[in-house]
GULO-288349 format. One line per field, with one value per residue (C-alpha): x, y, z; residue number from 0; residue in three letters. Coordinates in nm, 2 decimals. Layout:
! residues N
east = c(X ...);
north = c(Y ...);
up = c(Z ...);
n = c(NUM ...);
res = c(ALA ...);
END
This chain:
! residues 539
east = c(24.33 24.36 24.26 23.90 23.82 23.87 23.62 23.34 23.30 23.17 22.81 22.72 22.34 22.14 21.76 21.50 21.17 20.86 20.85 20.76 20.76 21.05 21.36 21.58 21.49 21.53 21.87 21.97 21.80 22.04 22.32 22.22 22.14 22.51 22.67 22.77 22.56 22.44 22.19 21.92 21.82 21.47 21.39 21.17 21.41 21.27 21.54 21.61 21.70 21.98 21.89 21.98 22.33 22.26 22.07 22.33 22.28 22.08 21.81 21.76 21.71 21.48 21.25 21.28 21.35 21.66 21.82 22.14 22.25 22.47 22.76 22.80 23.03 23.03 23.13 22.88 22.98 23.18 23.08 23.15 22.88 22.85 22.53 22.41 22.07 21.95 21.65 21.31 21.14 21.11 21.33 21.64 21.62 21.90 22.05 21.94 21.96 22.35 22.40 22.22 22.51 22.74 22.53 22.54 22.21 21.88 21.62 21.29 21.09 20.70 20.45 20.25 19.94 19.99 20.14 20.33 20.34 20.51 20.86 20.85 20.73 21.01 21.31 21.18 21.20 21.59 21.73 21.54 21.67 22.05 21.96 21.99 21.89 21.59 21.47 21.18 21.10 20.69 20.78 20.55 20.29 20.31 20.00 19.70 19.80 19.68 19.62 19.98 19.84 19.67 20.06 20.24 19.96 19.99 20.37 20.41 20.18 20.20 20.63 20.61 20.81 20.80 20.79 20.85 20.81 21.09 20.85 20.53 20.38 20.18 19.87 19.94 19.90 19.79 19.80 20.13 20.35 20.61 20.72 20.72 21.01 20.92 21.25 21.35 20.94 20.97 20.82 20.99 20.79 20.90 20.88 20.88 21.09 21.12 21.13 21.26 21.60 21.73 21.71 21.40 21.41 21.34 21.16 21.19 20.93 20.75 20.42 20.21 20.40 20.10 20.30 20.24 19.86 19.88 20.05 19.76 19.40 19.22 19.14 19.44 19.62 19.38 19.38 19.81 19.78 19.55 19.76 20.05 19.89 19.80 20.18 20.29 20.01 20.06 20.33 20.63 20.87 21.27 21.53 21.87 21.98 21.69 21.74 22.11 21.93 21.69 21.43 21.27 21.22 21.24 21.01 21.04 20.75 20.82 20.85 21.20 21.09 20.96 21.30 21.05 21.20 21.51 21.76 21.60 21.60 22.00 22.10 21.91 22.02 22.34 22.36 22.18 22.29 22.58 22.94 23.05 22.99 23.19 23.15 23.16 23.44 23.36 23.33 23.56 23.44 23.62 23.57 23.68 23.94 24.11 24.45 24.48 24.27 23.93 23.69 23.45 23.28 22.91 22.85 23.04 22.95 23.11 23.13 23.07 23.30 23.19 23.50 23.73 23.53 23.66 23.53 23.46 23.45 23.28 23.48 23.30 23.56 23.55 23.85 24.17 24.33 24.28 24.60 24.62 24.90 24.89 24.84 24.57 24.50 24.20 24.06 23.89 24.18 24.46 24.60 24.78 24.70 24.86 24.51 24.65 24.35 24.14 23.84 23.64 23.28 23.04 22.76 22.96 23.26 23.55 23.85 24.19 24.18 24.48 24.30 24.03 23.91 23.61 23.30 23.37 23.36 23.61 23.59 23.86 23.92 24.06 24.07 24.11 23.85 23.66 23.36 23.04 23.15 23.53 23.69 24.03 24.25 24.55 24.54 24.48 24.22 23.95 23.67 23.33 22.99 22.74 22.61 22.26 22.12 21.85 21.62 21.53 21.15 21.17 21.39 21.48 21.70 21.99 22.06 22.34 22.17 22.51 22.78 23.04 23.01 23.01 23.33 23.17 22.87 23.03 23.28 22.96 22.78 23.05 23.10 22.73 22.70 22.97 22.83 22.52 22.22 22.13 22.23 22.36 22.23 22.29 22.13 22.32 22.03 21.99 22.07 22.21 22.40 22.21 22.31 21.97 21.97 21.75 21.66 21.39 21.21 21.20 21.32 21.67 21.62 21.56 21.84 22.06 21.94 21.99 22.34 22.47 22.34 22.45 22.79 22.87 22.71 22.58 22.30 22.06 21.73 21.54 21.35 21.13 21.10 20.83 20.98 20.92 21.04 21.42 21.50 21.87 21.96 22.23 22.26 22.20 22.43 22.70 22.97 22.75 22.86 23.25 23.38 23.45 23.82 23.87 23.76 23.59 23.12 22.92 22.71 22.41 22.10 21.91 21.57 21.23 20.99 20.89 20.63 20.75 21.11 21.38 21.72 21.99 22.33 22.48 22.76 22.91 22.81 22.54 22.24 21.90 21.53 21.34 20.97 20.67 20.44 20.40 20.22 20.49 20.77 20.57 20.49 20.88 20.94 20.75 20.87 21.28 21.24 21.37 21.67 21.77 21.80 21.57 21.58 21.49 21.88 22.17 22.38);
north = c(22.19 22.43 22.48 22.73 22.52 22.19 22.40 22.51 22.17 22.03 21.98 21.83 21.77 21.57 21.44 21.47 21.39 21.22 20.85 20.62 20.95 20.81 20.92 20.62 20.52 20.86 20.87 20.53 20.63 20.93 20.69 20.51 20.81 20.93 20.65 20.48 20.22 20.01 19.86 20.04 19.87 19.86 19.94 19.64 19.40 19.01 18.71 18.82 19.18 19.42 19.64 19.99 20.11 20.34 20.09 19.89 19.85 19.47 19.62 19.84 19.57 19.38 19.71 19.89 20.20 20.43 20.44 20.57 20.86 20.72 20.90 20.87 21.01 21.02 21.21 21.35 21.52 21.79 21.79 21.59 21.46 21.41 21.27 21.20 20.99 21.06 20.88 21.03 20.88 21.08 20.90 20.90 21.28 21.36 21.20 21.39 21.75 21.62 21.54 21.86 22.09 21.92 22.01 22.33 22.24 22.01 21.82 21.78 21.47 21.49 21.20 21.35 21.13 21.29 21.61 21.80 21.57 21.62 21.55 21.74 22.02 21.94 21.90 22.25 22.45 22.32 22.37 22.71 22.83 22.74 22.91 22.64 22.62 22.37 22.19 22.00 21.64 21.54 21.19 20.90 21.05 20.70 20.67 20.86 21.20 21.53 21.76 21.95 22.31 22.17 22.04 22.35 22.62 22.39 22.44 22.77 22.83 22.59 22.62 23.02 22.99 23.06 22.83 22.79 22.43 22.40 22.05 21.94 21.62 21.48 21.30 21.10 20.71 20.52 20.80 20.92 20.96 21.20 21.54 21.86 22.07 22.41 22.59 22.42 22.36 22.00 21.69 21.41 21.11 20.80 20.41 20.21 19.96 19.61 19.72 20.07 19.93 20.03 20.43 20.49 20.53 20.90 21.05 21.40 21.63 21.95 21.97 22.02 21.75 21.43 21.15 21.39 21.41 21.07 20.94 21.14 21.08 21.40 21.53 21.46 21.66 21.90 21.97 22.00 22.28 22.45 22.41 22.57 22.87 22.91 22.90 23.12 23.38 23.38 23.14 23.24 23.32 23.18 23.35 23.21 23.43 23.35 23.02 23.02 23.22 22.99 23.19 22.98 22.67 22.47 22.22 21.87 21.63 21.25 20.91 20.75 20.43 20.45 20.65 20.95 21.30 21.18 21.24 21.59 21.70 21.53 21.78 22.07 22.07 22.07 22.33 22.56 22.41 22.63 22.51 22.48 22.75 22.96 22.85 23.06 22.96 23.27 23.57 23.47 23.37 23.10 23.06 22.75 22.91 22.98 22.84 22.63 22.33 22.27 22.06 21.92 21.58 21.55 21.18 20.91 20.51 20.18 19.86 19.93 19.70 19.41 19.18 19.46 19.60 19.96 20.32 20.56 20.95 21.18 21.47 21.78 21.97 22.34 22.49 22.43 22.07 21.75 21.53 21.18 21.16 21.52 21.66 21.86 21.98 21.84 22.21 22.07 21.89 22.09 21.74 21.73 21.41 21.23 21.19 20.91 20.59 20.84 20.67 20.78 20.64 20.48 20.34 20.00 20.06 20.21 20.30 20.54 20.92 21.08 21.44 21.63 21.96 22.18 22.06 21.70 21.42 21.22 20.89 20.87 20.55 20.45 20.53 20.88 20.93 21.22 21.37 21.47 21.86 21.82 22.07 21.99 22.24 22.38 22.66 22.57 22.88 22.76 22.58 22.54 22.54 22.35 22.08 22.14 22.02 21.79 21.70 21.38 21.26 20.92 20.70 20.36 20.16 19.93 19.60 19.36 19.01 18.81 18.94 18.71 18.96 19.30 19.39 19.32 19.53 19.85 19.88 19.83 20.14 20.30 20.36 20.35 20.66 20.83 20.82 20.98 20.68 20.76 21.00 20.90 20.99 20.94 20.92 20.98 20.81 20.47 20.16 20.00 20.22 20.04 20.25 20.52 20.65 20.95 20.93 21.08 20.83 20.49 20.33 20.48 20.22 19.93 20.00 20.05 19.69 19.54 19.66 19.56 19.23 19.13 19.39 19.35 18.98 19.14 19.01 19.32 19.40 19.76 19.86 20.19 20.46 20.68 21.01 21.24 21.59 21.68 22.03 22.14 22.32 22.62 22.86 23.22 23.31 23.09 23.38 23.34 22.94 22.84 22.74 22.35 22.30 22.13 21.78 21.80 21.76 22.01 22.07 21.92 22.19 22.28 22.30 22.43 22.15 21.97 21.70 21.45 21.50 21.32 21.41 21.32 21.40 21.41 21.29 21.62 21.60 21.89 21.85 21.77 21.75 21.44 21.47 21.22 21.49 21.90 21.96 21.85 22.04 22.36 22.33 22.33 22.59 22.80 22.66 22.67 23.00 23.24 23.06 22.88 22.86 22.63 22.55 22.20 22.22 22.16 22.53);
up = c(-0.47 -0.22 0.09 0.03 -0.24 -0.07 0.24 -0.05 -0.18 0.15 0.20 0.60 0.67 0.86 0.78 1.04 1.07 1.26 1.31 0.98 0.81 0.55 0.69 0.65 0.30 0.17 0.31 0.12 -0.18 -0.16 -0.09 -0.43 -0.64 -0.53 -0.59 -0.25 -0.28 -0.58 -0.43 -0.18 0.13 0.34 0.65 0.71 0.44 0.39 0.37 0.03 0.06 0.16 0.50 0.45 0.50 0.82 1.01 1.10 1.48 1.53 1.73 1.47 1.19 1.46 1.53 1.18 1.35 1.38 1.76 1.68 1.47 1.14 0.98 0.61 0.39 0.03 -0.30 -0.59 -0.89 -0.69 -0.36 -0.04 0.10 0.49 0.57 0.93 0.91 1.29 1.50 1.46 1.79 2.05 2.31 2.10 2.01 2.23 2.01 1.73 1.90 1.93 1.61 1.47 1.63 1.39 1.04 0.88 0.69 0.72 0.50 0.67 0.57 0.60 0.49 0.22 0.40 0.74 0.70 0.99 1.29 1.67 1.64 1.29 1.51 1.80 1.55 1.31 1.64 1.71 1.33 1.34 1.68 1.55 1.22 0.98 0.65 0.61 0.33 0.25 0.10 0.10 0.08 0.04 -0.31 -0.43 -0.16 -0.12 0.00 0.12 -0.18 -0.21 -0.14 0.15 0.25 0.12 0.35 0.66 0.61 0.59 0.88 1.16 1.08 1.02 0.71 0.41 0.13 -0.23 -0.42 -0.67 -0.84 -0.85 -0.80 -1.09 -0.90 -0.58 -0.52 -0.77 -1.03 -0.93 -1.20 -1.17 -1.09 -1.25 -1.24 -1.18 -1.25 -1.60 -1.64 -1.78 -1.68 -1.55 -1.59 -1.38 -1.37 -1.11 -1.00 -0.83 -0.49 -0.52 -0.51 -0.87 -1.02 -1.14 -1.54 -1.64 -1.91 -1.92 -2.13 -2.16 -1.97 -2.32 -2.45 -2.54 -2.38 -2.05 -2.11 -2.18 -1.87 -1.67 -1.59 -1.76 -1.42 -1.25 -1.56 -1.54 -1.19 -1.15 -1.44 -1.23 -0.94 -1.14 -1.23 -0.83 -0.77 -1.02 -0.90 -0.55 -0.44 -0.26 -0.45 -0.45 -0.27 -0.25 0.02 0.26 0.17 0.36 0.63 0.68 0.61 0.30 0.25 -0.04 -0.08 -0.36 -0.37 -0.40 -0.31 -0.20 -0.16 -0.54 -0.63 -0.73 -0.76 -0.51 -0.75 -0.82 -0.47 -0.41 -0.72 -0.60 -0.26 -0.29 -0.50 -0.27 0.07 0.24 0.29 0.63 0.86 1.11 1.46 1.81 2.06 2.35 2.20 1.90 1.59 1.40 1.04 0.85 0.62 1.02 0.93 1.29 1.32 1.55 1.60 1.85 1.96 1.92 1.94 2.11 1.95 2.09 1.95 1.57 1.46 1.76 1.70 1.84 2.13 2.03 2.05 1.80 1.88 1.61 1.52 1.34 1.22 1.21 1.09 0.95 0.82 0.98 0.90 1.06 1.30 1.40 1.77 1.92 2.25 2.44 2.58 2.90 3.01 2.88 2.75 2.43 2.19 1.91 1.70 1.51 1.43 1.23 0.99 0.74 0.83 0.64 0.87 1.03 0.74 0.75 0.58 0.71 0.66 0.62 0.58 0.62 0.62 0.79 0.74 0.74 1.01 1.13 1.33 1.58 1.70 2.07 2.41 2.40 2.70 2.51 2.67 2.47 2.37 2.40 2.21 2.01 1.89 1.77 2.02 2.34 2.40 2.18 2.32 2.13 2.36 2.12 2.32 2.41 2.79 2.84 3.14 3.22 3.20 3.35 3.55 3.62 3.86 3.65 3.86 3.83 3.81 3.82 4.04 3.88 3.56 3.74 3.55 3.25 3.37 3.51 3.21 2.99 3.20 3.18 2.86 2.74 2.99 2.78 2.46 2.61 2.64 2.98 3.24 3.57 3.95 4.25 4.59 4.94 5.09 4.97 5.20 4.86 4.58 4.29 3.97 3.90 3.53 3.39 3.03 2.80 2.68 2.81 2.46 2.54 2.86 2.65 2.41 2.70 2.85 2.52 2.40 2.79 2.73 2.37 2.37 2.73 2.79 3.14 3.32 3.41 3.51 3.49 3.76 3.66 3.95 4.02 3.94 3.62 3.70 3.79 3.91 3.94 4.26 4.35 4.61 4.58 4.78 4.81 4.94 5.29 5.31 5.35 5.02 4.98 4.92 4.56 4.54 4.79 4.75 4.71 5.08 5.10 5.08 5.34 5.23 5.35 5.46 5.09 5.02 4.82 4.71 4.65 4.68 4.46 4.31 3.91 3.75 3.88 4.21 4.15 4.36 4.20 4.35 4.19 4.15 4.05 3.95 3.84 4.20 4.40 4.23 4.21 4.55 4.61 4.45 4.61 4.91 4.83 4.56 4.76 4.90 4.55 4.23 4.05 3.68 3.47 3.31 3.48 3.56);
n = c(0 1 2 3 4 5 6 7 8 9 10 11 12 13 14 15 16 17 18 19 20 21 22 23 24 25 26 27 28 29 30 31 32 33 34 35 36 37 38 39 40 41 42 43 44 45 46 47 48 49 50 51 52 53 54 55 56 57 58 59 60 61 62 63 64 65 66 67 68 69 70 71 72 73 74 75 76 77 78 79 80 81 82 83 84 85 86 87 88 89 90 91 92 93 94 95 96 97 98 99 100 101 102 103 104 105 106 107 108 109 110 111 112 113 114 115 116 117 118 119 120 121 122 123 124 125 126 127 128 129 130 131 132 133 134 135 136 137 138 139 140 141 142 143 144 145 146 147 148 149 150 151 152 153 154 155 156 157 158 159 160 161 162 163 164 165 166 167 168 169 170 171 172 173 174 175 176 177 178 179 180 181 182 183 184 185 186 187 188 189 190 191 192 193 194 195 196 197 198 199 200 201 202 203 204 205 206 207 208 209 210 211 212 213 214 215 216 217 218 219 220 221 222 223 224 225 226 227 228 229 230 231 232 233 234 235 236 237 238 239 240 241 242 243 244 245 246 247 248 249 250 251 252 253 254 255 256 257 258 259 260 261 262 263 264 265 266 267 268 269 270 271 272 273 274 275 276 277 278 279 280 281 282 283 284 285 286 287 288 289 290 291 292 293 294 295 296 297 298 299 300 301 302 303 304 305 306 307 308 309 310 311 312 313 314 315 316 317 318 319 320 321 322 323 324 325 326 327 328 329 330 331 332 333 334 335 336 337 338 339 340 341 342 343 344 345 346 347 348 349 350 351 352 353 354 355 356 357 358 359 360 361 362 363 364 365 366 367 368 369 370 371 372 373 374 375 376 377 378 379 380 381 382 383 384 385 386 387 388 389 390 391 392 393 394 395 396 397 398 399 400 401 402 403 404 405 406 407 408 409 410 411 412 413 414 415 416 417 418 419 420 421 422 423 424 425 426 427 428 429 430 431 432 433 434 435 436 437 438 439 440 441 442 443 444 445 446 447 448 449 450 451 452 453 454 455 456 457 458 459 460 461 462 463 464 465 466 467 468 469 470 471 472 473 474 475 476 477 478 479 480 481 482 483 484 485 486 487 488 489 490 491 492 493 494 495 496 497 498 499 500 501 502 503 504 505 506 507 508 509 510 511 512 513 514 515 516 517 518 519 520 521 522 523 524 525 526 527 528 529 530 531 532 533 534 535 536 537 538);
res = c(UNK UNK UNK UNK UNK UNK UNK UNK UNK UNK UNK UNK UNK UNK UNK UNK UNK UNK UNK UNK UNK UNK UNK UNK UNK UNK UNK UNK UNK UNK UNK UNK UNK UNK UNK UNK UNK UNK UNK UNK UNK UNK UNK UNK UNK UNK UNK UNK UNK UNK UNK UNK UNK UNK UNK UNK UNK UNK UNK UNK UNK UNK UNK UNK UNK UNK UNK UNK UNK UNK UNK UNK UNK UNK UNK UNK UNK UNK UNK UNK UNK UNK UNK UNK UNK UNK UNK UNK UNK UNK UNK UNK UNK UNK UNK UNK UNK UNK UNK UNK UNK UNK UNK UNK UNK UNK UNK UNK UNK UNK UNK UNK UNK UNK UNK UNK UNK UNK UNK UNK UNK UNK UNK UNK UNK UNK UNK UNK UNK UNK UNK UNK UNK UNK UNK UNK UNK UNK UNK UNK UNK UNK UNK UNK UNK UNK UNK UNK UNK UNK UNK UNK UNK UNK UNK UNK UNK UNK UNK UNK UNK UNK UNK UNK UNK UNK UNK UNK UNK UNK UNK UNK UNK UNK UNK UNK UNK UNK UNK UNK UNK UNK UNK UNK UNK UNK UNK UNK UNK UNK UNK UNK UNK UNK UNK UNK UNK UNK UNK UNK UNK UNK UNK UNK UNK UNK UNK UNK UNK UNK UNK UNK UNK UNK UNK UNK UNK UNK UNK UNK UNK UNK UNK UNK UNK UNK UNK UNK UNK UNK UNK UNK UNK UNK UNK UNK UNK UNK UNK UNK UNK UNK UNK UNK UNK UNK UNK UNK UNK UNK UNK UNK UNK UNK UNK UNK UNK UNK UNK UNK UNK UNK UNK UNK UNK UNK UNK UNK UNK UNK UNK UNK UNK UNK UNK UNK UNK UNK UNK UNK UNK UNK UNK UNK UNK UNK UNK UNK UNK UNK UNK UNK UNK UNK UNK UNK UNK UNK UNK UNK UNK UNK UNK UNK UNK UNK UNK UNK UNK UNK UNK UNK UNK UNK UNK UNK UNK UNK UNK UNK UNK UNK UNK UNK UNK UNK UNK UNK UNK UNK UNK UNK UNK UNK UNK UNK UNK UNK UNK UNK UNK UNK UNK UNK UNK UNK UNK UNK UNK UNK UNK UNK UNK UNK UNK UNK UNK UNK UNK UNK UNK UNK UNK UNK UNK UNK UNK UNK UNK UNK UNK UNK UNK UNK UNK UNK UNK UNK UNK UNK UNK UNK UNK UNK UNK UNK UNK UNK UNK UNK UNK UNK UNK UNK UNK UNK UNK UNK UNK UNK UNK UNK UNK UNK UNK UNK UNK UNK UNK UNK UNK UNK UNK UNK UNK UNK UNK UNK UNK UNK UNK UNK UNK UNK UNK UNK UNK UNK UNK UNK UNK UNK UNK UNK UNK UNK UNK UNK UNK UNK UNK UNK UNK UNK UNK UNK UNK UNK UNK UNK UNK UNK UNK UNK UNK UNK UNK UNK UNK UNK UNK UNK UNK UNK UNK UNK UNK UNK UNK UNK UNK UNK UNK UNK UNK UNK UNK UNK UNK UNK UNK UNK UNK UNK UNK UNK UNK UNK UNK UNK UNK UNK UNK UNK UNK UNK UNK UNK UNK UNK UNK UNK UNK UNK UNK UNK UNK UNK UNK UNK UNK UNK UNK UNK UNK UNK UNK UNK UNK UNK UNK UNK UNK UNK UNK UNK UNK UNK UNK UNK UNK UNK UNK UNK UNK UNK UNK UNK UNK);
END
């Protein structure tokens, strides 16, 4: 096969949504529709069922909830699958702003019962700023629901998109029985099953057919013809092309834990969903059918595989052919690297990849000492900027409780802070250098805490600190000050009189002023304005 067709039949997306809103069970009820899986897991799984594929981590069978972002690759009918399930809590969505650099489309996830909640909101705004296709799943009709134009409006105007459902749900909890396909205008009337762990059984007919009227309370039948005609008389109507622009979004009712309308949506989407996309390296675009390889890391995960204490860095690739064994050049250090222990991921499994092309992810595994954003190439001159900055909103002192394992809890730190959990400061004024991390939420603390203990078998204790606000400081006019020789820190600032403010340094040595509320760091920068630049992201 060659090399454009091996780059069309790629398909990388991520699913994103609000809290509880369904994420993770739509994404291994995709895993079973398309084969990876014969058997779907639950979130919340008793003694006596399978947890789901991409929550593999054991805080995240102990919570239910999704921490860490989940690479899983698969193949459907033509298409290779890469599927990134990613946390929908607020405090991990670092994570999920990473991971959402790497996808060339999204499906949005929405409780049919709640509608368009926060984080929806938070993660919309991201995929739409990047320009990526967006499609919607209404999850969860198999409960009482918000009537489906009530859904559809409320999309269309608290998102600003447009939005055009390709089915249509036949009643909602109890009476729920199916969808209606809009496009080949049949019905397809489901059963349930045990658990929603097998495919739902499929009955497909024509909405005249009896059996349909039949399966319906009179109302409820009466009521979704109703709704039809509404569509057809003033709904939005398809568009492929603003589809890939990311203009329209399609929208499929259902319920993945019932298996309702999943398949549907799985075959739909990928026959609308773009192949990979080109990328910007400078002013340079680079397309995937660029014969020289690139690719970039966008998510950094130790310890999958516990018994070997190793360390897995994502590749996204954007161009050319990955080939196990080959070299690249790491464009931040100038270093050139044999990429040889490359895996295909599937959640905590693995198996060797001996090629791949752009589009896909690649799991290279070693010390290869990759930072979030590193840039491998061919040629040396490439070097992708797609990691988004974020600003700390809390922070919290990390202790040692047991000097006798301080190896065991610096390398643990260590390599926690590379893949991202927290970010480290420092401040030139403390009697004791106790470690001081920022972080987003204060979840990313606990998981931190956790995975030190049970991966690092450290003893630590958290110790929250006042401050909320972090401003990043650089002078104006830095031609006016002698110019440190390399290596050596940055000066310290000199600062107009400030009421409570904290000074402190990042992992770059970049200063920072740390704040406990809005008062105090407005009132510094009206103070330190004209002298400085002030700005919530680092320079």
């Amino acid at each position: 096969m060659s090399a454009a067709s091996e780059v069309a039949r790629r398909r990388t997306f991520a699913i994103i949504s609000h809290p509880d809103a369904g994420k993770t069970t739509l994404t291994e009820k995709l895993l079973l529709y398309g084969g990876a899986v014969q058997l779907a897991g639950s979130v919340t799984a008793r003694k006596n069922q399978r947890a789901t594929t991409s929550d593999w981590m054991e805080l995240e069978k102990q919570r239910g909830i999704s921490v860490s972002s989940t690479v899983l690759q698969f193949e459907y009918k033509d298409c290779v699958v890469n599927l990134l399930d990613t946390p929908g809590h607020k405090d991990f969505s670092e994570d999920t702003y990473r991971v959402l650099t790497a996808v060339d489309a999204a499906v949005m996830v929405i409780d049919a019962g709640k509608g368009i909640e926060t984080q929806t909101l938070k993660l919309f705004e991201v995929c739409r700023r990047r320009g990526v296709p967006i499609f919607t799943f209404m999850n969860k009709l198999d409960r009482p629901a918000r009537p489906p134009l009530e859904l559809l409006d409320e999309l269309e105007r608290v998102l600003g998109i447009a939005a055009c459902p390709l089915n249509w749900p036949l009643g909602d909890g109890v009476d729920f029985k199916g969808v209606y396909d809009r496009e080949s205008n049949q019905v397809h009337l489901f059963e349930r099953t045990v658990g929603g762990m097998f495919r739902a059984p499929v009955k497909v007919k024509g909405i005249e057919d009896d059996s349909v009227r039949d399966a319906l309370p009179p109302l409820v039948y009466q009521r979704v013809c109703d709704e039809l005609d509404l569509l057809e008389g003033g709904g939005s109507p398809f568009s492929f092309e603003q589809v890939r622009k990311g203009q329209l979004s399609p929208v499929f009712y259902g319920s993945a834990m019932n298996n309702f309308g999943v398949q549907m949506m799985l075959d739909r989407f990928l026959e609308l969903a773009p192949p990979p996309a080109p990328r910007m390296s400078g002013e340079n675009i680079v397309s995937p059918d660029t014969p020289g390889f690139s690719g970039f890391v966008f998510k950094i995960q130790a310890n999958m595989n516990p018994k070997h204490r190793d360390r897995v860095a994502f590749i996204r690739i954007v161009s050319g052919c990955f080939q196990r064994d080959m070299s690249a050049v790491n464009t931040r250090t100038g270093t050139r690297l044999r990429l040889g222990n490359s895996q295909r991921l599937f959640a905590q499994e693995r198996e060797t990849v001996n090629e791949a092309w752009a589009g896909d992810v690649v799991g290279l595994v070693g010390n290869y000492d990759f930072l979030m954003g590193d840039t491998l190439a061919d040629d040396p001159g490439v070097k992708f900027d797609e990691m988004p900055q974020f600003a700390p909103e809390c922070f919290a002192y990390l202790h040692n409780e047991n000097t006798s394992k301080f190896k065991r809890f610096r390398d643990g730190l260590d390599q926690l802070l590379k893949e991202g959990v927290a970010q480290p400061f420092e401040l030139p004024d403390a009697f004791v250098r106790v470690p001081l991390l920022g972080a987003v939420g204060p979840l990313q603390f606990d998981v931190l805490k956790y995975r030190l203990e049970n991966e690092y078998n450290a003893e630590v204790r958290l110790e929250f600190a006042p401050w909320t606000i972090v401003r990043w400081l650089r002078e104006k006019n830095p031609a006016e000050v002698a110019k440190p020789t390399k290596g050596a820190a940055v000066p310290r600032p000199q600062l107009a009189a400030s009421y409570d403010t904290t000074l402190a340094q990042d992992a770059f040595g970049n200063w920072v002023a740390l704040f406990s509320d809005k008062i105090s760091a407005g009132y510094f920068e009206t103070k330190n304005a004209e002298k400085y630049e002030i700005s919530p992201f680092p320079f």
